[in-house]
N, C-alpha and C positions, 0 to 999 in steps of 0.2 A: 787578725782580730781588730788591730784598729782602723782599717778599710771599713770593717763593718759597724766601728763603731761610729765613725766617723759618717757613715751612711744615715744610718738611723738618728742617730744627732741633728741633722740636715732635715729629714723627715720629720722631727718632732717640731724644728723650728716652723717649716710650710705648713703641718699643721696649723700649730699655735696663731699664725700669723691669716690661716680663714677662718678661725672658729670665732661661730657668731658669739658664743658665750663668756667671749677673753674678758670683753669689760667688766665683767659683773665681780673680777678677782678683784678689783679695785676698792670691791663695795666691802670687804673685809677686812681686817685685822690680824695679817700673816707676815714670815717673816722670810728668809732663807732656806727656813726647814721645809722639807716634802712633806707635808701633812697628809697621810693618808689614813688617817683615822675617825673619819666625818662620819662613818658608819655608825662611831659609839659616840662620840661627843663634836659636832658641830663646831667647824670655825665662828670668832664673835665676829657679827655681823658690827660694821663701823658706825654706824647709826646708834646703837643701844645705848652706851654710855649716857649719849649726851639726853636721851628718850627719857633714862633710867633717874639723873638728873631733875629735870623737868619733873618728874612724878612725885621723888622726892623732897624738891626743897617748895615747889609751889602746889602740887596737887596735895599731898600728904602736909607740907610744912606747913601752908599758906592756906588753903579751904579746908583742909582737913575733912571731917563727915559729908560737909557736902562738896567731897569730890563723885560720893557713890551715884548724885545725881547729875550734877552741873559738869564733871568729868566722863562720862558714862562709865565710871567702874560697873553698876550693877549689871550693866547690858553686855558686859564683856564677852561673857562665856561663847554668849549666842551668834555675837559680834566675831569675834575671832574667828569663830568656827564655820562663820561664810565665808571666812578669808582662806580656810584650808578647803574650803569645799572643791572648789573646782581645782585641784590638785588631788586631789582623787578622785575625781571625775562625779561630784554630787551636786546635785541643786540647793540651793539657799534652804536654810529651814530645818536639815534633819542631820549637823552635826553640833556640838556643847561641847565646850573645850574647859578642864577641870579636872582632878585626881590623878591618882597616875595612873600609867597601862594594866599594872597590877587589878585596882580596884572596878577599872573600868571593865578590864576580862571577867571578873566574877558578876559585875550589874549584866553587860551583857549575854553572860551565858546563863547565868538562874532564871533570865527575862524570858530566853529563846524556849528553857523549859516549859515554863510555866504558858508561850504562847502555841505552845506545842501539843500542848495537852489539851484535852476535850473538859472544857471551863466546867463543865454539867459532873464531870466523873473524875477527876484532879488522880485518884490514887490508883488508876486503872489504864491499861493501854502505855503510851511512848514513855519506857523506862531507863533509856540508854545515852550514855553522851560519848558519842567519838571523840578521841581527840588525836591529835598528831602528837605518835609517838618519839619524834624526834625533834619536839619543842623544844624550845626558851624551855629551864626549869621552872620559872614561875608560875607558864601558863599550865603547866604538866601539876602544880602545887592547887593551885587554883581550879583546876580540874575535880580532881580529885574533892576538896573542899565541898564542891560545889552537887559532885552527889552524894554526900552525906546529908547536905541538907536536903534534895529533891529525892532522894529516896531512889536516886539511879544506881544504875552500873556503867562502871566509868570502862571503855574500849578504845585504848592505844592501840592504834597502826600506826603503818609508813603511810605518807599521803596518798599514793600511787595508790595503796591497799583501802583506802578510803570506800569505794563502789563496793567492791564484795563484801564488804559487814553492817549495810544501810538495810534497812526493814522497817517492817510497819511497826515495830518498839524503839523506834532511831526516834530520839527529842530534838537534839541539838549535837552539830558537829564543830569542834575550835582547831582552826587551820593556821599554820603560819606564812606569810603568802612568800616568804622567803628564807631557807634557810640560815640560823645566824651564822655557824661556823663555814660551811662550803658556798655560800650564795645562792643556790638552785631556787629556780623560781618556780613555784610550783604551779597550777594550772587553774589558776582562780574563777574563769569561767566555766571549763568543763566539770569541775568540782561543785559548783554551784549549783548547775542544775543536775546534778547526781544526786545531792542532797534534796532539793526541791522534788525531784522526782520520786522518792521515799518518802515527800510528806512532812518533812523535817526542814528546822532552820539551821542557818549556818552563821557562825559567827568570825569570821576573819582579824589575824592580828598582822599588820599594816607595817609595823616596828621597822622594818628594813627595805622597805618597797617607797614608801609616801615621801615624796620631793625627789625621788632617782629615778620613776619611771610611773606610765601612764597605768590606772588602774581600774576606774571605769567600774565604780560602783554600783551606780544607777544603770549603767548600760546593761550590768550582766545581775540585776537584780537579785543584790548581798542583802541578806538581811540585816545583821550588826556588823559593826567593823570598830577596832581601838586601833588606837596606835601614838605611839610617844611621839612629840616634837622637839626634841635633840641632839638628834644624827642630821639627818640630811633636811631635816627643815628649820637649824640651826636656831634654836628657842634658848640654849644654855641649858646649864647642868641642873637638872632636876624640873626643867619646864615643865609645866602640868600637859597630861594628855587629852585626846579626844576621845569622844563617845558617838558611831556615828548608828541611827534607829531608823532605818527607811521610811517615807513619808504614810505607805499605808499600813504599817505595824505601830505607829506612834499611839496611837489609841490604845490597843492592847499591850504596851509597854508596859508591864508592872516590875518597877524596880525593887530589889530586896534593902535596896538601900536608901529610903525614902527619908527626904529631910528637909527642913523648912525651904530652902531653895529652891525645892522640887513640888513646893505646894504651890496650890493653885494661887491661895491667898495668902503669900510669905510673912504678911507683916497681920492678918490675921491673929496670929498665935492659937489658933484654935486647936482643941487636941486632936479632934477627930482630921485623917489626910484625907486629901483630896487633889490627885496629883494634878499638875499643871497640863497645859495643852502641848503637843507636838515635842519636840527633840527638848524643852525644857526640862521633861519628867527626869532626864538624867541627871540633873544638877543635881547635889546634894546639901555641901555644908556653903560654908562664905569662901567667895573666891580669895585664891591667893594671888593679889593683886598686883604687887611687884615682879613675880615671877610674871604673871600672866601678860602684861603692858612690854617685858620685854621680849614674851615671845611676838606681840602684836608688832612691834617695832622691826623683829626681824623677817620677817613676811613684806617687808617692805623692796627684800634685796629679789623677790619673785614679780615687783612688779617688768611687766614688759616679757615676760619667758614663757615661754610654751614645753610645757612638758614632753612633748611629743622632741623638739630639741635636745631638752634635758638627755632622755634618753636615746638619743642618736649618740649624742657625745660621750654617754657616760659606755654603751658599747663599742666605740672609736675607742676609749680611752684602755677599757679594758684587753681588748684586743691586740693594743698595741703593744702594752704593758707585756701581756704575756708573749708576743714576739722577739719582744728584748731581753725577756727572760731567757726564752731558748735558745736566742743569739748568743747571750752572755755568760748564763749558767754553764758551772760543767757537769754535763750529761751525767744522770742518775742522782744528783745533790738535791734537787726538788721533786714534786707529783704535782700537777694541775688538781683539785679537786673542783673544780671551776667549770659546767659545763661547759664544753666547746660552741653548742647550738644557741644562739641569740636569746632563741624564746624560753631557755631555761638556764638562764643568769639573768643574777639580779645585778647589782653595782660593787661588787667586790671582788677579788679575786682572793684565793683562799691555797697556800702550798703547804703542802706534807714535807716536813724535812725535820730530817737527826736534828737533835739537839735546839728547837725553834726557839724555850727562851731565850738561852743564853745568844743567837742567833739575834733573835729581836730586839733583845737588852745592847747588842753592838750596834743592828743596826739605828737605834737611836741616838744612842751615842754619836755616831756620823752624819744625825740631822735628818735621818729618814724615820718618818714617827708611824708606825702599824703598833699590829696588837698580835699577842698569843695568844692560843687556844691550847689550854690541853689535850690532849699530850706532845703534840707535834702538830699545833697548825699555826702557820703566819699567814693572819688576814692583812689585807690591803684593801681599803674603802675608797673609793673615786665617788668623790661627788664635785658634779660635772661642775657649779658654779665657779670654783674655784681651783680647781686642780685640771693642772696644763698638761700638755702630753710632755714639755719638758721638764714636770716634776716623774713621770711615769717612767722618761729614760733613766734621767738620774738613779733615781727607786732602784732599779735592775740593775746599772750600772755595780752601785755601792753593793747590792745585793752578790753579786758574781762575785766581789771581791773579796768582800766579808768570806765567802765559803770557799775562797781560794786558799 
């Protein structure tokens, strides 16, 4: 065994030592510990503090109200949200960063209905919203919600199950583009036009896909897409999300959730709406300005990187991880739940094992920071920015030991 460990050791340093992405670990704020939990919450990028600072003892301390103009806080949302654009592959223009993922899945999917339906006949024809039945709970919550109000019937599947229950009463379908407990990446283009080819929109949740690998919105013509920014595009705990409405549905965008931000004339005050032009219509209330300036700040650790990178390394990383695993673990103490095949893993790896709290509770204890899933799953997050393959031998290392 330690032939072999001492192999792999060796191997993780030669890594380490060509990956174009080593520098960027510099740009954060880590310590000793294996951090692999970037999945759920994002290392702080080293920058924000002093951003955060700035914001407020002279934008907020020192101009105060008019920081909304002479600061660009009011232009933020829009602002931002070009800055996430081409990290998931969209043109300037049709994403609006604000609310959380939550809120944003329900503007998005009520929207998908409503452009779904024949404007002339509203209570006639596409009455059905698919959803992936082995979502996030909240989008599975939000689902549901959401045809009470549209008068649908709500149709959970597997995603794979997706194509055989599409038909001409299909409104809107809500996918997750990656599993959160096992990583499996599901098939964003081919789904896509499955959906489109029934006539229906799709609406994509992003959560565990956006800043770990390339996703190519516009390429494969998504209608909506959400998704949170802090996991892997390290915005902080509660960072507000995106809202992203392809450029030629923007017109027909009718949000359920309209609100002075999202009018045409904000300061107006007029009662009657009149929504604003293009990816604006999703705004809603006053941006949450603090939170928002720091996720601006940390979009700064993306300048210079190509996702196409991102995700070479974060498949390196993965790959490797579970080599070490099988090298170190003793035979039958884990499950890979992780596909093997590239194109369907996301950026985590995800094992089946006896007793995984109390497993995971140890291993943090020794500095190696994952997450549990009930009943029995320990996730492991690589996000390629900052996490080394010799955080990934360690990871196993301590792992094999613990269940020794």
């Amino acid at each position: 065994m330690s032939d072999v460990r001492d192999q792999l050791r060796s191997e993780a340093e030669a890594l380490d030592a060509k990956d174009e992405l080593a520098a960027k670990r510099a740009e954060f704020v880590l310590d000793e510990t294996v951090y692999l939990d970037g999945n759920s919450l994002g290392a702080l990028p080293a920058n924000v503090p002093g951003r955060l600072a700035e914001v407020m003892t002279h934008e907020w301390g020192k101009l105060r109200i008019r920081s909304w103009d002479e600061s660009g806080w009011w232009t933020a949302p829009e602002r931002i949200g070009d800055r996430i654009a081409p990290l998931v592959g969209a043109a300037p223009g049709q994403i609006v960063v604000g609310d959380s993922t939550s809120v944003n899945v329900f503007k998005a999917l009520v929207a998908a209905v409503r452009i779904a339906r024949d404007p002339g006949n509203p209570s006639e024809g596409r009455d059905e919203i698919v959803v992936d039945a082995t979502t996030f709970p909240t989008d599975g919550y939000i689902a549901e919600s959401a045809t009470r109000l549209t008068g649908c019937r709500l149709i959970p599947v597997a995603p794979g199950d997706v194509p055989g229950v599409l038909g001409d009463r299909t409104a809107a379908v809500l996918l997750n583009h990656a599993d959160y407990r096992t990583g499996r990446l599901h098939d964003l283009p081919g789904l896509t036009a499955a959906v489109h080819a029934a006539g229906a929109l799709v609406v994509w949740d992003l959560c565990h896909t956006a800043g770990a690998l390339p996703v190519g919105l516009d390429e494969h013509g998504v209608d909506l897409a959400v998704g949170c920014t802090y996991k892997y595009l390290n915005g902080g705990p509660g960072s507000p999300a995106y809202l992203y409405v392809r450029e030629a549905l923007q017109p027909r965008f009718d949000s359920p959730l309209p609100g002075w931000n999202s009018h045409a004339e904000p300061f107006g005050m007029r009662p009657e709406f009149e929504a604003a032009d293009g990816a604006l219509r999703g705004r809603v209330g006053t941006p949450d300005i603090l939170s928002m300036l720091a996720l601006e700040a940390s979009l700064d650790a993306w300048d210079g990187v190509s996702v196409d990178a991102v995700r070479a390394k974060s498949l390196a990383l993965t790959d490797f991880f579970l080599r070490c695993v099988g090298a170190y673990v003793p035979t039958g103490r884990v499950e890979s739940l992780t596909p093997a095949a590239h194109a369907e893993r996301g950026s985590q790896v995800a094992l089946r094992c006896e007793g995984a709290g109390d497993v995971m509770k140890r291993l943090v204890e020794q500095g190696v920071v994952g997450d549990f899933r009930a009943p029995d799953v320990l996730r492991f997050g690589f996000t390629p920015l900052y996490v080394s393959f010799g955080d990934a031998e360690r990871a196993a290392r301590v792992l094999a030991s613990t269940l020794a």
